[in-house]
N, C-alpha and C positions, 0 to 999 in steps of 0.2 A: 187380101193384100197386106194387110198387117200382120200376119203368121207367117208369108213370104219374107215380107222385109225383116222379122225377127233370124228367121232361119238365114238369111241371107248377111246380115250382121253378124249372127254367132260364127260361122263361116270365116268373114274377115278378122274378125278377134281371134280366130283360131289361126287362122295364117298366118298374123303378125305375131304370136304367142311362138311358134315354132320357128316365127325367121330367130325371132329375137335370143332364142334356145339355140341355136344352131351357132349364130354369134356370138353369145356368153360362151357353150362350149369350144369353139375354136380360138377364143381368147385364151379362155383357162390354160387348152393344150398348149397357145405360142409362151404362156408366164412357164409352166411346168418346165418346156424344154430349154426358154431361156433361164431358166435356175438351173437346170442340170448344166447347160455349156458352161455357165458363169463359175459351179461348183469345181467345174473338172480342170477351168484354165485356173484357179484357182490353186488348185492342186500341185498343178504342172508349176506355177512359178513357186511355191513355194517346196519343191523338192531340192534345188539344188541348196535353198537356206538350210534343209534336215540333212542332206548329205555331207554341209559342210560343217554343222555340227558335230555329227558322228564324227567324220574324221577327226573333231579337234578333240572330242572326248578320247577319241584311238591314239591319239598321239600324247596328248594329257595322261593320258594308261598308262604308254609306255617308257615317258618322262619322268611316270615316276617308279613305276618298279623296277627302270635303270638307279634312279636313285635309293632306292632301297637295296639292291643290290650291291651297288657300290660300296655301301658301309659306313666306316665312317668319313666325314670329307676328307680329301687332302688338303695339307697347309698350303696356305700364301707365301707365295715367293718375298721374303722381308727386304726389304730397301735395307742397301752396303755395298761396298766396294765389290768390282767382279773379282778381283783376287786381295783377298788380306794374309797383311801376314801375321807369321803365328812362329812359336818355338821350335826349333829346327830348322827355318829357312833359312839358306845360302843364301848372300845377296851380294853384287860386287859395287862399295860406293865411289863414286868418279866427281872429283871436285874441279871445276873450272880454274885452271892455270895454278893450280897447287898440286903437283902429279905426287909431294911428299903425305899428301891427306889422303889420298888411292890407297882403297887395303879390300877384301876380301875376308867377309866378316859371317856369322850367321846369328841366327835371333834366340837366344840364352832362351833359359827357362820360365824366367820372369815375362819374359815378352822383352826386351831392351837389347838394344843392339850398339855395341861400342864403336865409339867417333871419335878418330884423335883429337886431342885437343879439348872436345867435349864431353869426352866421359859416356857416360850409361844413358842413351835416350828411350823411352820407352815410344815403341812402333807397333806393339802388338794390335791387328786387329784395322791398324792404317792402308792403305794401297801402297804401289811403290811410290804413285807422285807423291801422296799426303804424307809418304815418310819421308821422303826429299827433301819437301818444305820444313819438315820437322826440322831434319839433322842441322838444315840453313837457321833454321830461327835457333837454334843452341850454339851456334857458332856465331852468330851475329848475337846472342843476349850476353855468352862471354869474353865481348869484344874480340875476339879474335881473327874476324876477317869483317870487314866494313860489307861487302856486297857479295856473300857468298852464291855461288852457284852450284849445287849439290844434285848428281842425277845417283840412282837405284836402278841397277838393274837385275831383276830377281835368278841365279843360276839354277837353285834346286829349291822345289816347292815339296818339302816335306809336310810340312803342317795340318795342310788341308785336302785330306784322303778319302776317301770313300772306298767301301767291300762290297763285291759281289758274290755271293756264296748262292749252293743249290744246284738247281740242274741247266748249270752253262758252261761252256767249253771248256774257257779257261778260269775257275773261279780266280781271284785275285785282289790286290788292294789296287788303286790307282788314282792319280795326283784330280784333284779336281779343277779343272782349267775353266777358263772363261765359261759362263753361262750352263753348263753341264746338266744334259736330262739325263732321263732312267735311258733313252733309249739309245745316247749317246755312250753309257756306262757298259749298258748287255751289247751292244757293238763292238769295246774294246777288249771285253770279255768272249768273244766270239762267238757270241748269238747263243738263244736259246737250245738246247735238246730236242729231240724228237719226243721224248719223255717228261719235257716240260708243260709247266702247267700255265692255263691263258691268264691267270689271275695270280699275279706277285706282287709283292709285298715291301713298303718300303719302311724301316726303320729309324728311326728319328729321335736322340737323345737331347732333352733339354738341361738347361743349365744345372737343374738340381740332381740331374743322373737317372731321370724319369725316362723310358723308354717306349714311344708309342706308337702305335704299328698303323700303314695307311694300306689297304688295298688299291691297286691298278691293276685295272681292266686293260689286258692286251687288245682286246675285240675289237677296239674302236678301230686297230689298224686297217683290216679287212668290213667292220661293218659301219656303215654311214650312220645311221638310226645311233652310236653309240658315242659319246665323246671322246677325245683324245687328250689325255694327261699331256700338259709340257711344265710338269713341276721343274725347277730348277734344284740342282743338289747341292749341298751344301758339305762342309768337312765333318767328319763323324758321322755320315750318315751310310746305313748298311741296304743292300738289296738283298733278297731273299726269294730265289727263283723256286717253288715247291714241285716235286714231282704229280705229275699228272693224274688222276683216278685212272684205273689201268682193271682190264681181266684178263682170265685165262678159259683160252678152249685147249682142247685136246681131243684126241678118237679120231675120225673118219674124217679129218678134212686135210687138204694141202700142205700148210704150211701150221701146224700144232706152233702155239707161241704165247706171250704174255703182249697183250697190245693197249695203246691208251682210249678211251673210254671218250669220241664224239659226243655233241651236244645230241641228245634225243636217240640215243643208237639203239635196234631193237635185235633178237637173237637173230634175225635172217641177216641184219649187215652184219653182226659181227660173226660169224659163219664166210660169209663172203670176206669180211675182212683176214679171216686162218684161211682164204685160196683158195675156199670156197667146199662143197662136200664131194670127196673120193666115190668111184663108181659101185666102190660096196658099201657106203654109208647112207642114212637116211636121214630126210630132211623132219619125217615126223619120228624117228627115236632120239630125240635129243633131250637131257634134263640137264640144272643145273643147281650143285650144291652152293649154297647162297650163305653167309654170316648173318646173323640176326644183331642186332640190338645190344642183347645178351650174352653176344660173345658166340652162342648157341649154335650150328648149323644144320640144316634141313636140306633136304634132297627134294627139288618141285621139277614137274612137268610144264614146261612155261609154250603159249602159243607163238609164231613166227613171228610174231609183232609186239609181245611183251618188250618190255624197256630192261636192258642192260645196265647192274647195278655194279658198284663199285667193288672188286674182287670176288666178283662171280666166278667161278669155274666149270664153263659149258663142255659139256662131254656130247658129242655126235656119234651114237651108236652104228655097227652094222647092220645093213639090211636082213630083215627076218630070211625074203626069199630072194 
């Protein structure tokens, strides 16, 4: 009876030893699976924080090798009058109920502009009102008229000119009127070339006869991602449209020519861009003598997807058979 009841005790110690196993391990597995769910929702909400990182590191890239590209910055538009005037300006003055003070005058070399009665006032560099008020207050300091009324009306704005030279229409000088951008300028110039280049140049003389050159980026026009210049122009100031980076094919295609040089162009567009390859030429005989560095040139076999350099000369040979 007592080797019974021992056998029969070890029995239930064993039973509750294997429930009890059975329940540790199906706990363990619900802790294991709930750390995996817990890991992966984890996951999930933090990707759109990593995707929105990336992109700001992509756009932080791009913001700045925009600005490394660009060069050096362009100047601030300076606070002054929208039009001053300057030496050479025509201007017609009109006095309130003195039609003998009316004359048709221009702005001497000094900058001073003569006023009957008042003599030599100096306006250079004033608007037409602030010269108005000018001419009144010299007329009212030499007693000459108690409460004068003095208007400017400007006929010809020589003084303050701007150039457009390079590769546009019409190069030319022209008057710079209210507010006047680059793009206002290559418009009265009649727009750029087809041989013009996306990146011109605007020239900027300071008072000491210092001359400093700004790049603009045309691109911004067509691409978003890019800024748009709205410098304002000022007198003296010159544009400089440069001709485009350009190559040349010849041999076996369409139209044989000298064409300008797309962002990223490889020898298969610009093949397509001469009309593409004639029924006796071939797409794999094609080389091109290239300019080194050193002046030097070399004759290379390039593949359909190499990059097109600047005064390449791609020759598209005849078909062997």
């Amino acid at each position: 009876m007592r080797y019974g009841a021992h056998f029969g005790d070890s029995g239930m110690i064993q039973s509750i030893l294997s429930d009890r196993l059975r329940k540790t391990t199906a706990s363990a597995w619900i802790i294991n699976w709930s750390l995996l769910f817990a890991t992966i929702c984890a996951s999930i909400c933090s990707f759109p924080s990593v995707m929105a990182q990336g992109t700001s590191l992509k756009i932080t890239s791009t913001l700045a090798s925009a600005s490394q590209l660009s060069g050096t910055a362009l100047p601030t538009t300076e606070p002054g009058p929208t039009l001053a005037l300057g030496p050479g300006d025509v201007v017609n003055i009109q006095v309130y109920g003195r039609p003998e003070l009316s004359s048709t005058s221009y702005v001497a070399d000094d900058g001073t502009l003569q006023m009957p009665l008042a003599g030599a006032v100096q306006v250079s560099g004033l608007s037409p009102a602030e010269a108005s008020q000018r001419l009144a207050d010299a007329l009212k300091a030499g007693k000459f008229l108690v409460n004068p009324q003095v208007s400017i009306i400007l006929s010809q704005f020589r003084s303050q000119q701007v150039s457009v030279l390079g590769d546009v229409r019409s190069p030319a000088r022209f008057p710079v009127e209210a507010r006047t951008t680059v793009f206002d300028l290559l418009a009265l110039a009649g727009g750029i070339t087809e041989s013009g280049a996306d990146v011109i140049y605007l020239l900027r003389p300071d008072k000491a006869g210092h001359v400093s050159r700004y790049p603009i980026d045309l691109k911004g026009l067509t691409d978003s991602g890019r800024p748009i210049p709205t410098i304002t122009l000022r007198g003296g100031d010159t544009v400089f449209v440069p001709r485009a980076e350009q190559f040349y094919i010849s041999g076996e295609v369409a139209a044989p020519n000298m064409y300008r040089i797309e962002p990223g162009m490889t020898v298969l567009q610009a093949m397509s861009r001469g009309g593409g390859v004639t029924p006796r030429g071939s797409e794999n005989r094609v080389e091109i003598r290239r300019r080194l560095p050193d002046n030097r040139y070399v004759t290379v076999t390039p593949q359909l997807t190499d990059p097109v350099l600047p005064n390449d000369v791609i020759r598209v040979k005849e078909r062997i058979f």
